[in-house]
C-alpha positions as CSV (number, residue, x, y, z in Angstrom):
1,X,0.0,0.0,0.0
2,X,1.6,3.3,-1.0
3,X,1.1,6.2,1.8
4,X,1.4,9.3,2.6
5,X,2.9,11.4,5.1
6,X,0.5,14.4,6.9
7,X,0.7,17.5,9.3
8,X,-2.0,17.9,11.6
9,X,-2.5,20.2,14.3
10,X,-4.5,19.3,17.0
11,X,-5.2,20.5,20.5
12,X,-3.2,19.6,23.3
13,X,-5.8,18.6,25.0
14,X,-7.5,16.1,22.6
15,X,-4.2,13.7,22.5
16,X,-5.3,12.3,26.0
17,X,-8.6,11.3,24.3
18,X,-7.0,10.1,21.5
19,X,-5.1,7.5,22.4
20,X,-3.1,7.2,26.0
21,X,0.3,7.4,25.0
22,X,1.5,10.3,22.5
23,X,3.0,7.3,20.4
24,X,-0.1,5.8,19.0
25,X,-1.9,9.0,18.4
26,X,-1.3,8.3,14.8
27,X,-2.5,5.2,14.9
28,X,-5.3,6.0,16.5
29,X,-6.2,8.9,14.6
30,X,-5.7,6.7,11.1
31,X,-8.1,3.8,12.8
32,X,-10.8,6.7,13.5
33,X,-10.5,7.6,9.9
34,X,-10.9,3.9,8.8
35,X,-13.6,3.3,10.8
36,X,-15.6,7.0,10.1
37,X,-14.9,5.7,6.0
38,X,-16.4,2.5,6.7
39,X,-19.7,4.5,8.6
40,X,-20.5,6.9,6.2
41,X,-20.0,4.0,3.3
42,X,-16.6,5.3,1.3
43,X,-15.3,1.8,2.4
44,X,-16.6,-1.8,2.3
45,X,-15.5,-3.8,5.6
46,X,-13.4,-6.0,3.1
47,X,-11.2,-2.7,2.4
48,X,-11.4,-1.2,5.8
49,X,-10.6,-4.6,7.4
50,X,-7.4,-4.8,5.1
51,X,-6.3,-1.4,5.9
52,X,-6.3,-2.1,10.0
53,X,-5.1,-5.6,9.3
54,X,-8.0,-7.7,10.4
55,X,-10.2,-9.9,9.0
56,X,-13.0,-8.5,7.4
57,X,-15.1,-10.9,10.2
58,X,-13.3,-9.4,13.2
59,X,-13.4,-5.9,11.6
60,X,-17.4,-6.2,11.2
61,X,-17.6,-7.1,14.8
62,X,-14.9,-3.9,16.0
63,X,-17.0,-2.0,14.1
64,X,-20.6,-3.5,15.5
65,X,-18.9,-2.6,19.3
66,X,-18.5,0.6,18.5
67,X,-21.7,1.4,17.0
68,X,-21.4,1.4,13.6
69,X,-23.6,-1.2,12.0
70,X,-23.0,-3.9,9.5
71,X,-25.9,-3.9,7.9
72,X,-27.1,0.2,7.8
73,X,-30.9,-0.6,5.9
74,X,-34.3,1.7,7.4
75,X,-37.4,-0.2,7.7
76,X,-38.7,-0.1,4.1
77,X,-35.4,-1.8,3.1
78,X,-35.6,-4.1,5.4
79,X,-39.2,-4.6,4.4
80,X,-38.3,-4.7,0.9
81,X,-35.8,-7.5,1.3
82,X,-38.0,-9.6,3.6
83,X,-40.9,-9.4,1.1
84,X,-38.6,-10.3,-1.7
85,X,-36.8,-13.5,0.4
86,X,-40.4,-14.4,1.2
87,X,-41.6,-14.5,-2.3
88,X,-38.2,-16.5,-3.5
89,X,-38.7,-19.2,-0.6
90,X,-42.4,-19.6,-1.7
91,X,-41.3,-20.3,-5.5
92,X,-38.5,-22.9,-3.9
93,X,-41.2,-24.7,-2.3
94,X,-43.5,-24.8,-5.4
């Protein structure tokens, strides 16, 4: 994976919250980004598993702990989907 290198400026203040040790505030910081990627759909959980080298499994449930969810449907999708698996399994049993 080719990278590269940033600047940031961020309050003093924030790097406790970050992360506990100055050190992996940069690691940190890139996981938030990952994860925030992943929420708002720019990432699959394949990708955003790769990049935080996980499996895309134990990335899914990182992600579930933290309150982003693996499946992100409102109810008429859900709905939709339930109708439609209903429909298939009736023409399977015909």
């Amino acid at each position: 994976m080719q990278t590269e290198k940033i600047t940031m400026h961020i309050p003093a203040d924030i790097l406790p919250i970050v992360a506990k040790k100055n050190k992996d505030v940069p690691s940190k910081i890139f996981e938030y980004l990952i994860l925030e990627l992943y929420r708002l759909g720019e990432l699959s959980s394949g990708k955003a598993a790769e990049y935080l080298d996980m499996e895309r499994f134990e990335f899914v449930k990182f992600a579930s702990r933290l309150g982003i969810p693996f499946i992100d449907m409102d109810k008429e999708e859900l709905m939709g989907d339930l109708d439609r698996a209903q429909d298939a399994a009736k023409r399977v049993k015909k």
